[in-house]
C-alpha positions as CSV (number, residue, x, y, z in Angstrom):
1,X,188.9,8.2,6.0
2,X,188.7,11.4,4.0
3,X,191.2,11.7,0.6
4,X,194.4,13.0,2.7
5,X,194.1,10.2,5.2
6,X,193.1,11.7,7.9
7,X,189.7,11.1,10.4
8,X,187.9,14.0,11.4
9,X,185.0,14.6,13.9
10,X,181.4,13.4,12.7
11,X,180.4,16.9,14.0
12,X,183.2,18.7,12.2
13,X,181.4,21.7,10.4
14,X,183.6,21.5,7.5
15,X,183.7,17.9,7.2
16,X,181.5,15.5,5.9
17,X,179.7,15.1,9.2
18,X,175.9,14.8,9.4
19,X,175.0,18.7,9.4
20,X,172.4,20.2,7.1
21,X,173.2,23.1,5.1
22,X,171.3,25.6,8.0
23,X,173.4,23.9,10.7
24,X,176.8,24.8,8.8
25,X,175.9,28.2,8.3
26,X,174.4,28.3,12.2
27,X,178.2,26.8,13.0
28,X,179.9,28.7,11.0
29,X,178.2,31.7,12.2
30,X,178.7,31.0,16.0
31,X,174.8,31.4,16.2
32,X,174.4,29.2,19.5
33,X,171.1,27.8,19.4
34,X,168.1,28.4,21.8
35,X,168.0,26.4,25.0
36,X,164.4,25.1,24.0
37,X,165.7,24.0,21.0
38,X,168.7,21.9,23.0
39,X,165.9,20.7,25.3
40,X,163.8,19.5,22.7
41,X,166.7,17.5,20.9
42,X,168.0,16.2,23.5
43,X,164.6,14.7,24.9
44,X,163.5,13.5,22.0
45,X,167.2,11.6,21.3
46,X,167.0,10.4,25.0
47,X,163.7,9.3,24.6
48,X,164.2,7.4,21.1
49,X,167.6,6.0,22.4
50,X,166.0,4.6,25.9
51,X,162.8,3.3,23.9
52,X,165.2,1.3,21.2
53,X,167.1,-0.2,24.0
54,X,164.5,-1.7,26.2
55,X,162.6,-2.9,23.2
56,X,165.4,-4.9,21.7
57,X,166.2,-5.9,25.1
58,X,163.0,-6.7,25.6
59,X,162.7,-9.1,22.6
60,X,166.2,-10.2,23.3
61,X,165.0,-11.6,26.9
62,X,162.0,-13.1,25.7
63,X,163.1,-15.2,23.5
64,X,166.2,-16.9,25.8
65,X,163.5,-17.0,28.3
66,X,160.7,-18.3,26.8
67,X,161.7,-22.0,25.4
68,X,158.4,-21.9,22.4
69,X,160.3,-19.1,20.8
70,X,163.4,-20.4,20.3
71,X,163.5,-21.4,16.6
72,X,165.0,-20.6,13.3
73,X,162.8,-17.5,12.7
74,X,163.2,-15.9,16.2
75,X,166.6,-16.3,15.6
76,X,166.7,-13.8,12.8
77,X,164.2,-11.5,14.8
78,X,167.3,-11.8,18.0
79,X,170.0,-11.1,15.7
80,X,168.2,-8.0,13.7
81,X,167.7,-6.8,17.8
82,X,171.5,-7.1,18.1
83,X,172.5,-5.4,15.6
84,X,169.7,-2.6,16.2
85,X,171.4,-1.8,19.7
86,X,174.6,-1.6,18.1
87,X,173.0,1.1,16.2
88,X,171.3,2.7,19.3
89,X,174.1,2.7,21.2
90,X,176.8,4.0,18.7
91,X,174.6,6.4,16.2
92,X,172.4,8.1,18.9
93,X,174.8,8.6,21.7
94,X,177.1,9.9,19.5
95,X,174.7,12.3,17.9
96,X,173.7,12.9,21.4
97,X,176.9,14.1,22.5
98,X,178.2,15.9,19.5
99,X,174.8,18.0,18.9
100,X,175.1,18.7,23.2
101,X,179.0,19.6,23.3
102,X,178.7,21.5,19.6
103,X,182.3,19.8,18.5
């Protein structure tokens, strides 16, 4: 929440969203960016996001599967995977969306 209360955008320009100082001038400036550049970000967030959630998927499976890796220690590694798709799927398609749509 921001000091009057209220919940902005986490692509808001003018709020304290994740935009660099370039990106804030580019925003405020209604420079709209180069389609290679839109390309580019958006495969390499599509590419990072798909890669982080069939590897923690991946270790996820493997260790319900496979009966030698369930102990204490895997356990930890499972949870950590957990928490990293909550991550993945939250942070990245959400960055995803608001660098695509330009909120």
């Amino acid at each position: 929440m921001l000091e009057n209360g209220s919940l902005r955008n986490c692509c808001d320009p003018g709020g304290r969203g994740h935009f660099g100082s370039a990106e804030r001038e580019a925003a405020a400036g209604g420079a709209p960016r180069p389609a290679w550049v839109v390309t580019a970000l958006s495969s390499v967030l599509i590419f990072t996001t798909v890669v982080d959630i069939l590897g923690n998927l991946l270790v996820i499976v493997s260790v319900f599967k496979n009966r030698k890796l369930r102990n204490s220690g895997n356990a930890f590694v499972v949870s950590l995977a957990l928490a990293d798709l909550v991550v993945a799927f939250n942070c990245n398609c959400a960055q995803f969306f608001c660098r695509l749509l330009e909120v």
